[in-house]
C-alpha angles and dihedrals in degrees: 000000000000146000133230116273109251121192110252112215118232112234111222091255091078105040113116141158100279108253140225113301104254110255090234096059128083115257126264105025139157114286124320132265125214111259105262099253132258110279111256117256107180133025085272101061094031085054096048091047093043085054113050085039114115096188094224106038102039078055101051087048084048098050085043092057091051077037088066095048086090119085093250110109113111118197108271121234110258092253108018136163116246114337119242103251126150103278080350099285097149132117109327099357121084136173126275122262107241122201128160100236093066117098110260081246090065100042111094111253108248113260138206119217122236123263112266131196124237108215122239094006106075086223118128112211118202129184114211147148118238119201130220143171114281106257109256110217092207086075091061114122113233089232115032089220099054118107129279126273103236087198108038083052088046088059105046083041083063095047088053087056104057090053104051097038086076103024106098087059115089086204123095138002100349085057092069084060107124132193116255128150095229110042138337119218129224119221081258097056096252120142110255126182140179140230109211096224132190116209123191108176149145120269086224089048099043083095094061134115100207124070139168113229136198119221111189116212132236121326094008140096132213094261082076091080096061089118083057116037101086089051100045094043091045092049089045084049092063098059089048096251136117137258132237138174113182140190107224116254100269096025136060110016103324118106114285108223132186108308079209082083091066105038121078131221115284097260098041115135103249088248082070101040082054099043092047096046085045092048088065099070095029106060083032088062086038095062100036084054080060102055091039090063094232131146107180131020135175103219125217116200132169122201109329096003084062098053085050091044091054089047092052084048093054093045094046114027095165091065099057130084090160157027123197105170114187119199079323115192123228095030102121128039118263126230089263094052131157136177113224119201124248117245098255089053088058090073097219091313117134118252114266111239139247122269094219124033120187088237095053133099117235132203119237084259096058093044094057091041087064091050100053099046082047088054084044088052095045105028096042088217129166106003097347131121128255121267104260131193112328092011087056097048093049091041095065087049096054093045080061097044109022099064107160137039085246092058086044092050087053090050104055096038086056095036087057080054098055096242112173122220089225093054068053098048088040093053090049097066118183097018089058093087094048095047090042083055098050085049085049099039090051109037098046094034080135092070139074127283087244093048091046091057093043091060092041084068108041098052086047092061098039097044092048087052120109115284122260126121093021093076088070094081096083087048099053102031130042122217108302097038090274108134114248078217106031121211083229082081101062116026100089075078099068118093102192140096105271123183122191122208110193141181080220127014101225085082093069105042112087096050096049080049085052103041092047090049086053088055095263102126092161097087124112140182127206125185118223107220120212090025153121134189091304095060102155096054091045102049099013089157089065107028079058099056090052093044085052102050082053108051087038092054089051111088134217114257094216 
């Protein structure tokens, strides 16, 4: 799964008089980290940070500053050898740059942290890339609700497998593995590619085969959770599973491969589109479920994460013990929405196509036609609904942003053509760390000065990184954050125990009301006061507490 850690050595360029140990890390810890800097204000400062940042490395140093906010840094010797920093990112050493024109002999080999304690928990946390199989499009479903195929998930299982069952040795084949930020190649010329996971368990329970894991929305990385791994982890503990936080396969930390793999071809009916955006993160999660040598697992996702969580849960029902869904995306039906048939109701007819394809030219009619279905979606005017949940949230930042029917009409022609708002960040050069810091500054203004910069950071790096998985936005939701395929749709389907937290409770509703009418009671909603999308990371005492009522009522099957 993983290679050996190597020490990394520190060019002269880096080195610097160790500073001050950050306030919001534990004493006595291993090495120190520069402070992230202050978030650029004007041109000047935005210039000068958009030019001494090197994308990768700058976000690795950033994950390992939220990294150090956990009781686990232990004093260093006076001389040691490397410290034990997450990846070894600690005083004078730093990660390698990756980039994909190097020869695989100069890419640094892809490291797993050690194991480090977490004091007065009991709980050992380890950073490590897991590699997988590279998803394969051609096993996407037409419909994303359609049934599973038994024999094409028979065959990427095996493919999993093959990659895990030698994966913990650093001898071999897998340790010619080298970092890239696209893909990664076996010996025998398959695609293989790698989650960054975080993993936060018990030494008695390193041995079981159920987990509970933790899947970040859009825009976001698992380091976002820092208010909320101990706890997580603690109250997993309890129940004798595991513990996982993961970057999505194409964003965080994890290997970015060819967004190619998500889009689909220009002509493609929107239940396709769907199926085939969705696929990339599903049979991605699937596989890594495999190396990781896990049966069960309850999944956590907020906002994206959890649409993609309740569609896993729907693909693969046996996997799943449980569903915590926090301020999820995609979940009702929009004002505009349309069921569209699975393939089996189709009786052998071909699917009909969509009206408005991201390579196709439109007329100023048309144009206008998909504005103003996209002001109906986010304004909720005339008969339609109010904006709920994800759509309301996003709603309130458009009305600030989107000022005029022109700048409506640009986003949703570059939103049909799946344009991304980091290809946008990355085109805009020296201004992309300024306007990265008004977003920061104002989206986490409830937390410290330290956390805010931190973040700052970290989204920074991760948002500037080559595209891959955020290009799925414009597949799976239509303009105004409704699903083209709501999960609404689907979630009668799910079995399991799933709990909603929500910032309002209207979100939740109609799926508890779904899932009760299918024969599922045991669905719950809780409502997250003093907080915004980000709830967990506005209100974490009580979104832990939740979080922990809920891990703690779902059994072990075994």
């Amino acid at each position: 799964m993983t290679s050996t850690p190597q020490p990394v050595s520190s060019p002269s360029a880096l080195s610097h008089a160790p500073p001050a140990r950050p306030t919001s890390a534990p004493p006595g810890g291993s090495g120190t980290l520069t402070p992230s800097r202050a978030i650029p204000t004007d041109f000047k400062s935005s210039l000068a940070a958009w030019w001494s940042n090197s994308s990768y490395k700058e976000a690795r140093l950033a994950e390992e500053r939220l990294l150090r906010r956990m009781s686990m840094f232990e004093s260093t010797p006076a001389h040691p050898a490397p410290s034990k920093g997450w990846f070894g990112l600690s005083s004078g050493h730093h990660a390698p740059t990756p980039t994909t024109n190097q020869s695989s002999d100069n890419v640094g080999e892809i490291n797993t942290s050690e194991p480090i304690p977490i004091q007065g928990t009991g709980l050992v946390a380890t950073l490590k890339n897991v590699f997988i199989p590279t998803p394969d499009p051609a096993m996407a479903p037409e419909h994303p609700a359609d049934p599973r195929d038994q024999n094409l998930t028979t065959s990427a299982a095996s493919s999993a497998s093959d990659l895990s069952s030698g994966a913990g040795s650093a001898t071999g084949s897998e340790k010619k593995h080298k970092h890239r930020l696209s893909k990664c190649k076996k010996d025998d010329g398959k695609l293989v590619d790698y989650i960054n996971t975080l993993e936060i368990s018990a030494s008695e329970n390193k041995n079981s085969k159920e987990a509970v894991v933790v899947l970040h929305g859009y825009a976001a990385a698992l380091g976002f959770f820092f208010r909320n791994w101990e706890s997580i982890a603690q109250s997993t503990a309890a129940t004798g599973r595991r513990t996982f936080f993961l970057d999505w396969l194409g964003m965080g930390l994890s290997s970015r491969p060819s967004p190619s793999l998500l889009a689909s071809p220009t002509s493609a009916p929107t239940p396709t589109r769907v199926s085939r955006a969705e696929h990339f993160f599903l049979s991605s999660l699937e596989s890594w479920r495999i190396a990781a040598g896990l049966d069960k697992m309850i999944l956590v996702g907020h906002s994206l994460g959890g649409y993609l969580a309740s569609a896993y849960a729907v693909r693969y029902p046996e996997r799943v013990r449980g569903l915590i869904l926090v301020s999820p995306a995609g979940i009702p039906h929009g004002p505009e929405y349309v069921r569209y048939p699975l393939t089996a109701e189709l009786g052998g007819k071909p699917r009909p196509k969509g009206n408005l394809t991201r390579e196709n030219s439109e007329t100023s009619g048309d144009l206008d036609e998909a504005v103003n279905a996209a002001e109906a979606e986010i304004e909720g005017g005339g008969k339609a609904p109010e904006a709920k949940g994800e759509a309301k949230e996003w709603q309130k930042q458009r009305k600030k942003s989107l000022i005029n029917q022109g700048m409506m009409k640009f986003f949703v022609w570059g939103w049909e053509r799946g344009l991304s708002p980091f290809s946008i960040l990355r085109s805009v050069g020296p201004f992309g760390p300024m306007w990265v810091g008004r977003y920061s500054s104002r989206r986490f203004a409830a937390q410290t000065e330290e956390d805010v910069r931190d973040l700052h950071s970290y989204i920074y790096g991760t948002s500037i990184m080559k595209g891959s998985g955020e290009y799925c936005i414009s597949h799976i939701l239509a303009p105004g954050a409704y699903a083209r395929i709501p999960i609404l749709d689907r979630i009668n389907r799910v079995k399991a125990p799933v709990t909603f937290l929500w910032m309002d409770v209207d979100g939740g509703r109609a799926s508890v009301e779904a899932l009760k009418k299918a024969g599922n009671d045991n669905a719950s909603i809780h409502v997250v006061p003093k907080a915004g999308h980000h709830l967990y990371l506005d209100n974490p005492e009580f979104t832990n507490r939740i979080l922990d009522e809920a891990i703690k009522a779902i059994p072990k099957s075994h």
